[in-house]
N, C-alpha and C positions, 0 to 999 in steps of 0.2 A: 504494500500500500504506500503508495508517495501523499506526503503532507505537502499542502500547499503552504506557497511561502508569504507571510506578510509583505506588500509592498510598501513603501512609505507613503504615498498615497489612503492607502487601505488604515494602517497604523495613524495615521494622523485622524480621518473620520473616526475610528471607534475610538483615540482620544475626547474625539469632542463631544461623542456621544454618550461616553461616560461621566466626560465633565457636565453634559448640560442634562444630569439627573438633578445635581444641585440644584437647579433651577427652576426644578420642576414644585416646589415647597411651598406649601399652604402660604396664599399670601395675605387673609384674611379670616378673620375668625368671626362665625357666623353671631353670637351675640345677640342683644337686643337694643333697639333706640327708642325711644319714648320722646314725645314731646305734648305739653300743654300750653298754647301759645309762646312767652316768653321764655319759659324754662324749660328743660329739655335732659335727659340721660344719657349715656349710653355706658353698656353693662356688656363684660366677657367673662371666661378664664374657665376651668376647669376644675374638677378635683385634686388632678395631679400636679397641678403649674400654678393654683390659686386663685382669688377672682380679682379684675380690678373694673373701674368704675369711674365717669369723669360724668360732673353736671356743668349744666349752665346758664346762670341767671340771668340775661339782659333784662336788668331791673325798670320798667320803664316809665317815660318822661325824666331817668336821673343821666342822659347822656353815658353811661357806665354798667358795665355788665361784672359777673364773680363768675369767676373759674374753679372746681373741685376737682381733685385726682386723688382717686384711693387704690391700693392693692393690699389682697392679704398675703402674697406671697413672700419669700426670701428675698425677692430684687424688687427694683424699680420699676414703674407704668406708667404711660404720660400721655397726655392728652395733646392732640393735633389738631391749630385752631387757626383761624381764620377771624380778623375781625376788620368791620365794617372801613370799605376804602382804602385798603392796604392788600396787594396780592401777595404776601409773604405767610407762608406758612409758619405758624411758630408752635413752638412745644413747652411743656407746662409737667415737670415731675415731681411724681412723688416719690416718699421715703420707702426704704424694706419695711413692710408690714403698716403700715400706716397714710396720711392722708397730708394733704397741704392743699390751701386755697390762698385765693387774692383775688384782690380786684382791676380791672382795666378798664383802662379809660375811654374805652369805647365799646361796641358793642361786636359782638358775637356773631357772627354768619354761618359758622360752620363750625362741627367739631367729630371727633372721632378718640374714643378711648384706644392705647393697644398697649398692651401687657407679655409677661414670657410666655412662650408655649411649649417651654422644658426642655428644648434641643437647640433650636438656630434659630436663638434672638427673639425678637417679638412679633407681633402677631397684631393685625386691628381690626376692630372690627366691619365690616363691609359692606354698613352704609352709615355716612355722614350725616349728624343730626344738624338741624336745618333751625333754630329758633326765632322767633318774629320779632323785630327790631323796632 
């Protein structure tokens, strides 16, 4: 029986096809979002990796909204936020096992919790809460 021989060609595709398994990795954790007008949730995590949780109040007529990020996990979780008239995403963490808030000076457009998912990094959830300005 003759083995066929890798060409370089050949060895280079099943490099890339094994590298782009990586890639292949949950990039969103399904989760929940809740909104009641102004204020808004969202909620992940698991048994195994922990839960976290980020709210958002754009308090209104006070020009100013409050940011909450919790996880009960070993690591950190942070909220991905958007607020009114700026295209910069910004991010908002919290502590291992615990919670941090503030306030900003404007208001809220968009937000997303994401937390660890106990292998490779974080996880968020996959859909942006939306609260009324």
């Amino acid at each position: 029986m003759k083995l066929k021989r890798f060409t370089q060609a050949g060895f280079v595709a099943a490099t890339v096809a094994v590298a782009g398994l990586g890639l292949a990795l949950p990039a969103a954790a399904s989760g929940s979002v809740s909104c009641d007008g102004y204020y808004c949730r969202a909620s992940a995590g698991a048994p195994d990796t922990g839960y976290y949780e980020a709210q958002v109040d754009n308090n209104p007529g006070s020009g100013a909204s409050w940011i909450w990020v919790w996880t009960s996990s070993g690591a950190t979780s942070h909220a991905d936020y958007y607020l009114e008239g700026d295209s910069t995403m910004h991010q908002y963490y919290s502590p291992k096992n615990g919670a941090n808030s503030m306030t900003l000076s404007k208001n809220v457009t968009a937000f997303r919790v994401c937390g660890p998912n106990g292998a490779f990094g974080d996880t968020c959830t996959s859909t942006w809460a939306h609260p009324q300005y």
